[in-house]
N, C-alpha and C positions, 0 to 999 in steps of 0.2 A: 104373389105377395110383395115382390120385390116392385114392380110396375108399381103396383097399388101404393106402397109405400113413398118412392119417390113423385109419384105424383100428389100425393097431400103435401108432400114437403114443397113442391111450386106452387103450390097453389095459395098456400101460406106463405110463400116470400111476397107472391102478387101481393096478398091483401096487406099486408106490412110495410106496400114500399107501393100503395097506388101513389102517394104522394109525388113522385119522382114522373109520373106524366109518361109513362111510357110509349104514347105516342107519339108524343115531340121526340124522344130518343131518339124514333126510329131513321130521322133523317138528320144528316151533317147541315153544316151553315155556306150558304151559297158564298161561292168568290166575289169580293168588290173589286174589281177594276175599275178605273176613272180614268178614259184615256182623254186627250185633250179632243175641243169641241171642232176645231179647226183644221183636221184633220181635208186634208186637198183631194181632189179627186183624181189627181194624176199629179207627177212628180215636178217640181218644179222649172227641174234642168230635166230637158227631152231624154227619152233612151239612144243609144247609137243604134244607124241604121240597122234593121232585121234582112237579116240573110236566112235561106235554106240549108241547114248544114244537117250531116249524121254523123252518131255517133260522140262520144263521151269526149268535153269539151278538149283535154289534152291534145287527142287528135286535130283539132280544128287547124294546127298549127302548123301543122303539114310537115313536121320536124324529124327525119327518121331518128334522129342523133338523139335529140331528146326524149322522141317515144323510148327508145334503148335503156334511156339512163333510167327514166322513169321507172319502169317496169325495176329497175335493180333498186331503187329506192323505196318501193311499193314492199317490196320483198325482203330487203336489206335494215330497214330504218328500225334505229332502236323504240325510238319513241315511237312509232306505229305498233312495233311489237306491242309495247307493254300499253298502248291503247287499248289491244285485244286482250289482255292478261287482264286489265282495269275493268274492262267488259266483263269477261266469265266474273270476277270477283263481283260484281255490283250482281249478276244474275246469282249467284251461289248464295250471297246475302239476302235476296227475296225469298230466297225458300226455303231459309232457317226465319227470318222474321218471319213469315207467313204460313210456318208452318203448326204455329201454337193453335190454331183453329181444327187438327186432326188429332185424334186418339193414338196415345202412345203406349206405346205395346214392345214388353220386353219380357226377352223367357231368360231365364238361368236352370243351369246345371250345379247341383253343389254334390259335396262329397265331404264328410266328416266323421274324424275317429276321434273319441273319449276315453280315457282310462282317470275313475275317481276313486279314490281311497276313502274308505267308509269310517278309517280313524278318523277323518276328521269331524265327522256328525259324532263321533263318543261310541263308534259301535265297531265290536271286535269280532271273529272268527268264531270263538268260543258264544259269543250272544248270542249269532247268529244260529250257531248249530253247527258251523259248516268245522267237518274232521279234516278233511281233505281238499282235494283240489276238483271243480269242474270246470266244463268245455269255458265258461266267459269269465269265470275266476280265480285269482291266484294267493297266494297266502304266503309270508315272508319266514315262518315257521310252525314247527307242527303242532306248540304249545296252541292253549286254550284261548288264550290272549293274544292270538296272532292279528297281523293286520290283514286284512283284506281289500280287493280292488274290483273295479269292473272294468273289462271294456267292451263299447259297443260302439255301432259305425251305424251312420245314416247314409240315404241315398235319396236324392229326390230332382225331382223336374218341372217347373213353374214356368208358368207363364201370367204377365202381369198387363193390364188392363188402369189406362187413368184417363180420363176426358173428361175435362170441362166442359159443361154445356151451357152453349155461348149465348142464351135466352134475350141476353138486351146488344148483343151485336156487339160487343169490345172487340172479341178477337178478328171478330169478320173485319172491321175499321184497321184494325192491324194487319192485317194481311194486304186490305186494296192500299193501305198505305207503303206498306213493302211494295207492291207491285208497280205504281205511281213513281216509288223513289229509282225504281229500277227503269222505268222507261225514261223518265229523267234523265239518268245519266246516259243512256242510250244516245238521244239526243245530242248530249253535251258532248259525248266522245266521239258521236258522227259528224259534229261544227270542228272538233276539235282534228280530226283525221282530215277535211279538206282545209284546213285551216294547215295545215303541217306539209299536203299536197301546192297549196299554193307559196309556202314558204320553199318550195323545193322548187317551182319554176322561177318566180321571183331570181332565186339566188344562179340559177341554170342558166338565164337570161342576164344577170348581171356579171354572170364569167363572159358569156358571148359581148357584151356591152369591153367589160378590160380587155379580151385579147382584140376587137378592133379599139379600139383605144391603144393600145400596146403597137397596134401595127401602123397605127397613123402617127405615133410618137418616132417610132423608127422612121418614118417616109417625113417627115418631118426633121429630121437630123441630117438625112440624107442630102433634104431640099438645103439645109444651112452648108452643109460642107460643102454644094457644089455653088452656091453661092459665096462662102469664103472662099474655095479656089478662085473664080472670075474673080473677085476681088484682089487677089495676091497677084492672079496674072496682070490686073490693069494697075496695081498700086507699081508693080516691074516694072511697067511700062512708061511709067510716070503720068498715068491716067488716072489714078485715084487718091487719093489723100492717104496718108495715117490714117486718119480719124475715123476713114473708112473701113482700113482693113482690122481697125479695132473691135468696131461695132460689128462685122461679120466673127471675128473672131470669139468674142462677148456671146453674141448669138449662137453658135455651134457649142460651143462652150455649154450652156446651159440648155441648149437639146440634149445633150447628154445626161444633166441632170433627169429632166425630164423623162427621158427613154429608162433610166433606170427606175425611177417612181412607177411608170406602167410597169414595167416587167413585175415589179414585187406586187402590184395590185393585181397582175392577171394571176401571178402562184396563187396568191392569196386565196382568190376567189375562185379559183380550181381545188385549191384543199377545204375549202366551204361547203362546196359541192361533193366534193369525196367524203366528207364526212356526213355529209345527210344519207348519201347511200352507203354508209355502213364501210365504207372504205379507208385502208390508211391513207395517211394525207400527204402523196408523192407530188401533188402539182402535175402530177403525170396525164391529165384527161385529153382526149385528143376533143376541141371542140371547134364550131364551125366558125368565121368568121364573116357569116350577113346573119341577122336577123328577118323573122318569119315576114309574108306579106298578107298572110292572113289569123285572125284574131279571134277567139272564142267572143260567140253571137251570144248576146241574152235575150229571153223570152221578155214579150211585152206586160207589162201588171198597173195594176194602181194601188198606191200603199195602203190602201187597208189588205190586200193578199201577204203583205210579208208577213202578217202576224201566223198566217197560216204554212207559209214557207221555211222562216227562220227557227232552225232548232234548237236556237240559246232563247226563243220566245216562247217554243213549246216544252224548254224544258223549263222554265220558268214558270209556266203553268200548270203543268205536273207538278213542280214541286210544290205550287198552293195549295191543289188538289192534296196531295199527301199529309200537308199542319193540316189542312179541315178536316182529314180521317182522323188524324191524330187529335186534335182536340175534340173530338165525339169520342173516340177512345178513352181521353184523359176524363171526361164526364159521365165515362158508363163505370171506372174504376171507382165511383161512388160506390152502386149497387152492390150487392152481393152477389159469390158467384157461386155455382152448383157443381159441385167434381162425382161421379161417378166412377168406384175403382173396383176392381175386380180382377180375381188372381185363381189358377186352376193349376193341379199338377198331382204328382204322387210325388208319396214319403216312405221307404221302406229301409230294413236293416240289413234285406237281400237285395244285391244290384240285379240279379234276377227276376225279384218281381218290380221294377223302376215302370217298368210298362204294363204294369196288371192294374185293371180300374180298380179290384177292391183297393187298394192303399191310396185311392185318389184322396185328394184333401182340395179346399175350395174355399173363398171369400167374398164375398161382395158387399161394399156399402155404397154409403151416398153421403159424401161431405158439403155442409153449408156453412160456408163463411162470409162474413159482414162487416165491413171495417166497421168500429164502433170510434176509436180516439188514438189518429196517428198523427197527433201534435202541427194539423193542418197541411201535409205535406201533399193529399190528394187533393187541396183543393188549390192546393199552388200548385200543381202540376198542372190542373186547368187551366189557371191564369196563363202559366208558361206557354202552354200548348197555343193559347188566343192571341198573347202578344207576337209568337213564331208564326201564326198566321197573316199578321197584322204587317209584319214584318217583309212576309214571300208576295203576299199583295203589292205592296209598295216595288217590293224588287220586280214584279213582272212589269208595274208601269214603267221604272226607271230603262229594265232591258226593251221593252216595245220604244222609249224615246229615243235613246241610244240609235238603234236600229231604223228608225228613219232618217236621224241626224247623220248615219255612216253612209246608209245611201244616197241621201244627196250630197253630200262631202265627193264623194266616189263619183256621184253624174256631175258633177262640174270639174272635177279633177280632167276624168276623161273625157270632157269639149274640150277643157285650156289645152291637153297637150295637143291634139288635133288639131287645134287652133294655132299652138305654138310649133308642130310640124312641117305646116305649109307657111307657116311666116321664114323659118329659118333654112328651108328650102331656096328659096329666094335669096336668103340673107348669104346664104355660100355660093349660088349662082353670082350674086354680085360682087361678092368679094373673089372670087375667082378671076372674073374678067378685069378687076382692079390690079390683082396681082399681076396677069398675065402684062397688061397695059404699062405698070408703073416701071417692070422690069426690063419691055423693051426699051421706054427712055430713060432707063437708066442708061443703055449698053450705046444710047446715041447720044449720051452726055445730054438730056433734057430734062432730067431731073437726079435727084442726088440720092445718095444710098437708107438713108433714114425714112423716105416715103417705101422703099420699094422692101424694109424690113416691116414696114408698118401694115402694109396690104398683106405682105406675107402670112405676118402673126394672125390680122384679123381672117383669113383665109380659112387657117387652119382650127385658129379657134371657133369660127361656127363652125369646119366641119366636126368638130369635138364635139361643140353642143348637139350639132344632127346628131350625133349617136347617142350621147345622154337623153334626149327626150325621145330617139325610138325603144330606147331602153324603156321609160318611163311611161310609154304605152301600153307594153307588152306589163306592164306593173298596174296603171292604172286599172287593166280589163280584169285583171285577175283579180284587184281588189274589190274593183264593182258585184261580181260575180260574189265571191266574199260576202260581201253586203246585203248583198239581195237573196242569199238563203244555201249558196253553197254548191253543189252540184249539180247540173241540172243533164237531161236524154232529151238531144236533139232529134227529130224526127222530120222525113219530107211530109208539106203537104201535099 
């Protein structure tokens, strides 16, 4: 009867609500993307040469110092942790949103004691008949007019039964919506975890960049004082001016400045790096002073692949996926929906018999409800749900434009420094043999002290720049990599 029953009652929502098209229902509205028409078939700035390399790009770098730190950073970093906290939460989340499409189902145990006074209905001991006292009742005196009580104890055991049946698909739309939001942020928090890994060599590499910086400041000072001495000795001699031993003096002088600025920018960037791995910030890291001579390889592509590479593009499309559930959701919340509930257990006044069918007791219906007039708010939840659609649409083109704009930003970043490598190569080759040149005619009296400070300075200053732009490489690669979709497993062919 019960079958029978709920079945005339859908069959009667059908014919009450053919109007509503239930066959369009049954499918969401396709994503628009619009990406541009001009779209290249390879990038515009070349990839850096392809090497064979194995193995997860960190290694490539051949660094034992830094696989070390890594590995404690990996392990140590707070914001990694609570990457994975953010994770379990976005999964924990899918499966309370997603879980309104299953039958819920709850038992209770109750236990209740009554004692009613039957004065209060106008009826007394004496009316009753009762002289005395028995086993469930008591009497406050022996007269006729006494009051009398009852008490009595339940017991019972339920179990309760409610499901919705999801007939036009809302709940199902809610759930792959839940699941969509979840793989979303998946995504976002796996860009976001190499994106935190590259912030950590980046800054690993920028300490190695200050302590040689910090060492070529000292060699540098050193170079001044032993040039103020020669100067002090020939100003004694009466071979050098004032003027001269001013300018060497000047000079040493402000090495020292100098050498104290690195030294505070190499702490610096040693408690930078301590604090990514989760470390106090002692300045205390023992780090190397060359940088690597080999550089994480990227795999060959053509930008239509990053759509399929980059995970702020896939989750960017997941999340349109998810407003298009949603907005089929917000348009099934029209309809009406069908709850079936249902409830079974015993009820006795013996806790003895709690488990005997005869006291079973039992319920079942079948509720239909139909919004008929809630002051338009479902049918703005529509509108809401299409413009939130309208919205993720635009954002997946914006992250796809983005995302080529980075990669080639990132492939000409790293030609220029390569370019700017080998030019400045050169440029301390020749400023080297100037110095070397301008300082022995100084010491033969053929040229004067202000050329052989000038060659010095510029000497030292490209080799500075060399190590700011090998810095700058080991930045550029890691940015590209960045750009072009984040971590990649190198394999021999």
């Amino acid at each position: 009867m019960l079958v029978e029953h709920t079945t005339r009652i859908i069959f009667i929502v059908f014919m009450l609500f053919g109007q509503f098209n239930i066959q369009g229902c049954a499918s969401i509205q396709e994503i628009n993307i619009s990406l541009p028409e001009e779209i290249p078939q390879t990038w515009l700035t070349p990839l850096p040469q392809q090497e064979n390399i194995t193995g997860p790009w960190w290694k490539s770098f051949s660094d034992t110092t830094f696989q070390k730190y890594f590995e404690i950073f990996q392990n140590n970093n707070p914001d990694l942790r609570s990457i994975f906290a953010q994770l379990e939460i976005a999964k924990q989340t899918a499966k309370i949103n997603g879980a309104v499409i299953l039958p819920n189902v709850s038992g209770t145990n109750s236990n209740s004691n009554r004692k009613q006074n039957l004065s209060a209905f106008g009826l007394s001991g004496g009316m009753l008949g009762l002289g005395g006292n028995s086993p469930n009742t008591s009497t406050s005196s022996s007269s006729s007019n006494s009051e009398v009580s009852f008490d009595s104890q339940n017991y019972g055991i339920n179990l309760g039964v409610q499901w919705e049946i999801d007939i036009w698909g809302k709940l199902l739309n809610q759930r792959r919506s839940a699941l969509k939001e979840y793989e979303a942020t998946q995504n976002e928090l796996g860009y976001l975890l190499f994106s935190l890994s590259a912030q950590f060599t980046n800054a690993y590499y920028n300490a190695v960049e200050a302590a040689i910086q910090n060492q070529l400041a000292i060699e540098t000072s050193s170079t001044l004082a032993d040039i103020r001495n020669i100067v002090q000795d020939r100003y004694n001699n009466g071979l050098s001016s004032s003027l001269d031993l001013r300018i060497a003096e000047s000079s040493f002088a402000m090495s020292i400045v100098q050498k104290e600025n690195r030294s505070i920018q190499y702490k610096n960037s040693l408690r930078v790096l301590e604090m990514l791995m989760g470390k106090y910030p002692a300045g205390s890291l023992m780090i190397p002073s060359t940088f690597p001579i080999h550089f994480p390889n990227v795999p060959a592509g053509i930008p239509s692949e990053l759509i399929n590479r980059r995970p702020d593009i896939q989750s960017a499309l997941l999340k349109a996926d998810a407003s298009s559930y949603r907005m089929a959701q917000a348009k099934r919340n029209l309809l009406p929906s069908i709850t079936l509930t249902a409830s079974g257990g015993t009820s006795t006044s013996d806790i003895q018999n709690i488990l005997n069918g005869d006291y079973s007791v039992w319920n079942i219906g079948t509720n239909l409800t139909a919004p008929i007039f809630q002051g338009g708010r479902l049918r703005a939840n529509v509108s809401l749900a299409k413009n939130e659609l309208t919205l993720a649409e635009q954002n997946v083109i914006k992250t796809i434009i983005t995302a080529f704009s980075e990669v080639e930003q990132s492939l000409t970043a790293d030609a220029s420094v390569q370019r700017q490598f080998i030019a400045i190569k050169d440029a301390e080759q020749q400023a080297a043999s100037a110095y070397i040149l301008a300082f022995d005619r100084y010491e033969k009296g053929l040229t004067d002290l202000v050329t052989v400070m000038n060659s010095q300075q510029q000497w030292f200053s490209a080799r500075s720049s060399k190590i700011t732009i090998q810095s700058q490489q080991i930045n550029a690669r890691i940015n590209l990599l960045l750009a072009l979709g984040g971590e990649f497993t190198y394999k021999n062919n």
